[in-house]
PAMI-595287 format. One record per atom (N, C-alpha, C): x, y, z; residue in one letter; residue number from 1. Coordinates in Angstrom, 1 decimal. Example, Ala and Ser with C-alpha at 12.3 -4.5 7.8 and 13.67 -1.06 7.14 Angstrom:
<rs>
{{13.2, -5.7, 7.8}, a, 1}
{{12.3, -4.5, 7.8}, a, 1}
{{13.2, -3.3, 7.8}, a, 1}
{{12.8, -2.2, 7.1}, s, 2}
{{13.7, -1.1, 7.1}, s, 2}
{{12.9, 0.0, 7.9}, s, 2}
</rs>
This chain:
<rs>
{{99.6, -18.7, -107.9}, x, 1}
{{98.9, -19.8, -107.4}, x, 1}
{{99.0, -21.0, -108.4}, x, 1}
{{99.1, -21.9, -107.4}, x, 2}
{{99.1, -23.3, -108.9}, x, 2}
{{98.0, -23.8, -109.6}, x, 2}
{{97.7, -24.2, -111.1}, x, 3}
{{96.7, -24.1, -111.4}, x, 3}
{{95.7, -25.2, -110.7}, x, 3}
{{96.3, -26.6, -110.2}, x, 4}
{{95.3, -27.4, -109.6}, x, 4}
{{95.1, -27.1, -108.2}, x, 4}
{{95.4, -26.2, -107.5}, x, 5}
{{95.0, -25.4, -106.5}, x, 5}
{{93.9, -24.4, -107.1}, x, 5}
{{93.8, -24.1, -107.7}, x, 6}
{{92.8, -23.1, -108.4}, x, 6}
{{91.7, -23.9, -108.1}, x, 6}
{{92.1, -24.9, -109.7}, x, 7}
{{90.6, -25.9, -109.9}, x, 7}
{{90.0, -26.2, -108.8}, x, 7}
{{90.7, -26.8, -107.7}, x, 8}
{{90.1, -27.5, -106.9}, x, 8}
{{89.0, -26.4, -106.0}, x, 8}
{{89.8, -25.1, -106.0}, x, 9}
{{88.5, -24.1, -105.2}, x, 9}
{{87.7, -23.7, -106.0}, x, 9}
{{87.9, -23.9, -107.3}, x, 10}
{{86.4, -23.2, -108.3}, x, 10}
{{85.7, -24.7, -108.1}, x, 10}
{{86.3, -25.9, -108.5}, x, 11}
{{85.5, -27.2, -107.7}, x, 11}
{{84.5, -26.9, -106.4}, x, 11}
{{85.2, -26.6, -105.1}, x, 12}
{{84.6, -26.7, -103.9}, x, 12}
{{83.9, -25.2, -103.7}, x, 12}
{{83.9, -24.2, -104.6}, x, 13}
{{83.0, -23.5, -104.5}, x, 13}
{{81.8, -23.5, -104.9}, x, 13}
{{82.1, -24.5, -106.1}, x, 14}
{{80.8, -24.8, -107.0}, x, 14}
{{80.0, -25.8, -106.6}, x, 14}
{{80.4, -26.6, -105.9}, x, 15}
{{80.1, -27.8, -104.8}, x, 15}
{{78.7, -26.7, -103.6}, x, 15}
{{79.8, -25.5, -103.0}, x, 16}
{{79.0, -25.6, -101.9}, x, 16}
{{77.9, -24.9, -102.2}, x, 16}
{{78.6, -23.6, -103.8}, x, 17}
{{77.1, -23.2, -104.4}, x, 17}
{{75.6, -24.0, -104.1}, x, 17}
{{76.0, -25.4, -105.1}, x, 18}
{{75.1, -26.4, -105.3}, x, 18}
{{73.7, -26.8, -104.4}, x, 18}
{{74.9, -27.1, -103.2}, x, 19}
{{74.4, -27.5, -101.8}, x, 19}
{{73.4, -26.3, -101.2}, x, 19}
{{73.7, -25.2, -101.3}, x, 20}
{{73.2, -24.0, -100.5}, x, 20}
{{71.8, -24.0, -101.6}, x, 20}
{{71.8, -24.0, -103.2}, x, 21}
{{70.5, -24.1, -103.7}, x, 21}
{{69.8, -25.1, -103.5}, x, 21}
{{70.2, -26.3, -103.4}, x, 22}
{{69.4, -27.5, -103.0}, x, 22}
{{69.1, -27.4, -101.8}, x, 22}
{{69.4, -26.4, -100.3}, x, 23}
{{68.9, -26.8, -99.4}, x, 23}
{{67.6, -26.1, -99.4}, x, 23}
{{67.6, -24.6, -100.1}, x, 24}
{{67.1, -23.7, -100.5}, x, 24}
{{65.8, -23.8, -101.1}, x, 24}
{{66.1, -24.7, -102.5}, x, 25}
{{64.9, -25.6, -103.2}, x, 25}
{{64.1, -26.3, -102.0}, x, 25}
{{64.6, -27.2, -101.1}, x, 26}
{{64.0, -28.2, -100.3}, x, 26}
{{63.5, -27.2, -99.1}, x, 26}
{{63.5, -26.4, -98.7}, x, 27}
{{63.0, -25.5, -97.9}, x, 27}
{{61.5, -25.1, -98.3}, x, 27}
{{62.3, -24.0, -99.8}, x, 28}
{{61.2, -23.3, -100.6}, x, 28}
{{59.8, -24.7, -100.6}, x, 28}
{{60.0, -25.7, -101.2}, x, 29}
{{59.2, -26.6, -101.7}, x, 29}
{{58.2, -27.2, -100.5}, x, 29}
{{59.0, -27.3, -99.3}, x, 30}
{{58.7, -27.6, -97.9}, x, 30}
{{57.2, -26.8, -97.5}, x, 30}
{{57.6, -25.8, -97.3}, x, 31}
{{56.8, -24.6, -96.7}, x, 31}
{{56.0, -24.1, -97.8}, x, 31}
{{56.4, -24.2, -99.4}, x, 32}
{{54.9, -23.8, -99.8}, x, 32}
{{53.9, -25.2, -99.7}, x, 32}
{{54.1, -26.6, -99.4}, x, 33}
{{53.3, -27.5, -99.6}, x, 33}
{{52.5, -27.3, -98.4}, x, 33}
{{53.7, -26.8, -97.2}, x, 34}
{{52.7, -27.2, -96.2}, x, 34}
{{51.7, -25.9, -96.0}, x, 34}
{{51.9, -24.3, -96.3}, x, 35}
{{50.8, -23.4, -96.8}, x, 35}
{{49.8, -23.5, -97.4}, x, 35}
{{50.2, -24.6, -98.8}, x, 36}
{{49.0, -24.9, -99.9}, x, 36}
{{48.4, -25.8, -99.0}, x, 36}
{{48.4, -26.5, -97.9}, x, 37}
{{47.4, -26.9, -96.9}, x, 37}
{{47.0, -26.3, -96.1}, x, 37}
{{47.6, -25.0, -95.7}, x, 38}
{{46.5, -23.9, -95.2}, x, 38}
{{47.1, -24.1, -93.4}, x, 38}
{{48.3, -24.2, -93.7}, x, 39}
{{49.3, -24.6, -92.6}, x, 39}
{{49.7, -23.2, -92.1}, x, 39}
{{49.4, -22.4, -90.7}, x, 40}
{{49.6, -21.3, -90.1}, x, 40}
{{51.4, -21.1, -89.7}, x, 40}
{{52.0, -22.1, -89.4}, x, 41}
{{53.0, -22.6, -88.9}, x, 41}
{{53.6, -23.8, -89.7}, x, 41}
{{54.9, -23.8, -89.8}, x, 42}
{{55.9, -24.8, -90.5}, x, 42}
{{57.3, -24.9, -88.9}, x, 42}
{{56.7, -26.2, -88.6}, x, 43}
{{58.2, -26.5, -87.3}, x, 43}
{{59.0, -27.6, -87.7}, x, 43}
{{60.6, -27.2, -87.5}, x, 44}
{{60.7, -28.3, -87.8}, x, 44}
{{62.0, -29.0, -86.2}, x, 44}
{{62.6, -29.9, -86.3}, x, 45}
{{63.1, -30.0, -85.0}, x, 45}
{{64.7, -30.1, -85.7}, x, 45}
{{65.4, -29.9, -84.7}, x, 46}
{{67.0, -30.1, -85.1}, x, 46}
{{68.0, -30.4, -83.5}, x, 46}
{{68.6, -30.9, -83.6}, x, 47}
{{69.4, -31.8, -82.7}, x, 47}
{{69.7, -30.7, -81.8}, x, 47}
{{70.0, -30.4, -80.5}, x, 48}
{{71.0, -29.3, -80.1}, x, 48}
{{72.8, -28.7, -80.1}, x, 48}
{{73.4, -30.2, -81.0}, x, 49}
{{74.4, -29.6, -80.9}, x, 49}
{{74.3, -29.4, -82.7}, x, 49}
{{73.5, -29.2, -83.3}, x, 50}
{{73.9, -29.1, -84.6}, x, 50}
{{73.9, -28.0, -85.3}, x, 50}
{{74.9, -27.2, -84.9}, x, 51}
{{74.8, -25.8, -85.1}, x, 51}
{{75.1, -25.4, -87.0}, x, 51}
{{74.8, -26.2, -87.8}, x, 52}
{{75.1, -26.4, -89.1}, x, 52}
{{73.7, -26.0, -89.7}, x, 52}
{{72.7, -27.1, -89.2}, x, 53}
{{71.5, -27.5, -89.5}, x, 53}
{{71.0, -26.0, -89.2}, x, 53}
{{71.3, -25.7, -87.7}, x, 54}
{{70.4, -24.3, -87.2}, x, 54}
{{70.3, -23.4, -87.7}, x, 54}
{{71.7, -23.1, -88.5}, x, 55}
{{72.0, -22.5, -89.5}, x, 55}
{{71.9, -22.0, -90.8}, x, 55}
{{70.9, -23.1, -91.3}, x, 56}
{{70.7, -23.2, -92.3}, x, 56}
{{69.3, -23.0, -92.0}, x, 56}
{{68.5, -23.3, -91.2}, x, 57}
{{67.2, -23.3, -90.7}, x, 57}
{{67.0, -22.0, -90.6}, x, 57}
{{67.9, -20.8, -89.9}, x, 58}
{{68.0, -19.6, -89.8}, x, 58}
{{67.9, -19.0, -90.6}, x, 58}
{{69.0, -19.6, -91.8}, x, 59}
{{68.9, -18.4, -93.5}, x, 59}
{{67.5, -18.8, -94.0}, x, 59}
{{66.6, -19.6, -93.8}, x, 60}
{{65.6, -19.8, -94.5}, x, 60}
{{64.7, -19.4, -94.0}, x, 60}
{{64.8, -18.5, -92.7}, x, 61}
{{63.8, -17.7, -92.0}, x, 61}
{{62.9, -18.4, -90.7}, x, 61}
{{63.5, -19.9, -90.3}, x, 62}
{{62.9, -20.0, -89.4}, x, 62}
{{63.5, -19.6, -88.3}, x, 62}
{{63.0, -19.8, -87.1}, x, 63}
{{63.3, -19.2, -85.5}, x, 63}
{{63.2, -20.0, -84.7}, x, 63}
{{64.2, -19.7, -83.6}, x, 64}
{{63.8, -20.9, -82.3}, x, 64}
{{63.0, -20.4, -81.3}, x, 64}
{{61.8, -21.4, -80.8}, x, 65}
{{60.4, -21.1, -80.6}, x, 65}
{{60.8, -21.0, -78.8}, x, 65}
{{62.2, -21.6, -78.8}, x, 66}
{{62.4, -21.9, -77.2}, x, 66}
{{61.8, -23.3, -76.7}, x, 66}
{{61.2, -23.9, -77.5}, x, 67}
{{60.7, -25.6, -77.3}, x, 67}
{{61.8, -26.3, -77.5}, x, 67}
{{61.7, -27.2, -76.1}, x, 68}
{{62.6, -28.4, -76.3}, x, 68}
{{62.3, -29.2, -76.0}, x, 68}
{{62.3, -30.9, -76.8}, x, 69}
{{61.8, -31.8, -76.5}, x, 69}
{{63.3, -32.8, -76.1}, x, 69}
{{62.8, -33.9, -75.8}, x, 70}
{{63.6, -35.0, -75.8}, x, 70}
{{64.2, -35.4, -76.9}, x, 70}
{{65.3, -36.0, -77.3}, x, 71}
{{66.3, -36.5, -78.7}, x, 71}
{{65.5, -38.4, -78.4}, x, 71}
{{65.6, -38.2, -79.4}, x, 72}
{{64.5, -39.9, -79.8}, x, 72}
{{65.4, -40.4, -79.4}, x, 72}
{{66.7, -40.6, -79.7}, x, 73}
{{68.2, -41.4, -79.4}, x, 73}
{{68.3, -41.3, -78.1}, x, 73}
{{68.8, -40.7, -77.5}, x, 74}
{{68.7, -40.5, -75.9}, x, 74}
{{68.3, -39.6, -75.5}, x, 74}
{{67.4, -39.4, -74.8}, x, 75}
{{66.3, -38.7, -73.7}, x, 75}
{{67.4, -38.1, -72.6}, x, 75}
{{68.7, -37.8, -72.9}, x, 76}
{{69.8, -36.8, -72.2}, x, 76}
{{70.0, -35.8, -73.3}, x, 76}
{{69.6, -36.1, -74.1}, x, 77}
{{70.1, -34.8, -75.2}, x, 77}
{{68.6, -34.2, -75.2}, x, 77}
{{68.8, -32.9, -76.3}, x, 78}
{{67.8, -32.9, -76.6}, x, 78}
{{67.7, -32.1, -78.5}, x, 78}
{{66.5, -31.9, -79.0}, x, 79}
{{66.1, -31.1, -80.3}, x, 79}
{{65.4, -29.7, -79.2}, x, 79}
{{65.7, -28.8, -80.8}, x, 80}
{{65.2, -27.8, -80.4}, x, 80}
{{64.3, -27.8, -82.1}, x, 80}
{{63.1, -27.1, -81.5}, x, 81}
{{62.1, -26.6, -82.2}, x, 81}
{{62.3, -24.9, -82.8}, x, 81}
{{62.4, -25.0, -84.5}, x, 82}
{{62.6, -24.0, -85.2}, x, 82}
{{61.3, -23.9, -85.8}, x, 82}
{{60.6, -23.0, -85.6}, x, 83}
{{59.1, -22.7, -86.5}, x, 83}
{{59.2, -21.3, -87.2}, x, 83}
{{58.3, -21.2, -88.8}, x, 84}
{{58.4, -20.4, -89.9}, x, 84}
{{56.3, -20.3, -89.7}, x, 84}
{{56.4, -19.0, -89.2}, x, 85}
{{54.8, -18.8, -89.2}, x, 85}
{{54.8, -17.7, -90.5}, x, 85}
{{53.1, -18.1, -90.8}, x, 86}
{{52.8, -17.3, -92.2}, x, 86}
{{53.1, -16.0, -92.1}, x, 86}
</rs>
C-alpha cells in the first residue's frame, strides 16, 4: 500500500472517530439536561428522507414513535418523530 494512501485512511478514520464522539457528546449532554428538568420523554424530529440522521438517532437509543408531522419547508414532505423515554 502506498504510504499517502495510508495517511489519508488513518486521516479519515480519525475524522469519522471524532464526529461519532461529538455526536455522542451532544446527545449525551441533550438528554441529561432535558432529565435534570424532570423531562419523562426526550423527542426529537428528523426529515424523512434522512436516513443518516435516523441513524444516528437510533445508536443513541431513540425510536420512531410512528408520529409524523408536516416538513416546515414543504407541507408534501414530511419529519418523523424519534422519542428517548426515561
Amino acid at each position: 500500500m502506498e504510504r499517502g494512501v495510508r495517511a489519508a485512511e488513518q486521516q479519515t478514520f480519525a475524522k469519522l472517530t471524532y464526529k461519532a464522539r461529538l455526536i455522542k457528546a451532544m446527545f449525551d449532554a441533550g438528554v441529561s439536561w432535558a432529565w435534570g428538568r424532570g423531562a419523562e420523554r426526550v423527542r426529537l424530529l428528523v426529515h424523512e428522507d434522512n436516513e443518516r440522521a435516523q441513524g444516528a438517532y437510533r445508536k443513541a437509543g431513540f425510536r420512531p414513535s410512528g408520529v409524523r408531522v408536516p416538513f416546515v419547508k414543504d407541507a408534501a414532505q414530511n419529519e418523523l418523530e424519534f422519542v428517548l423515554d426515561r
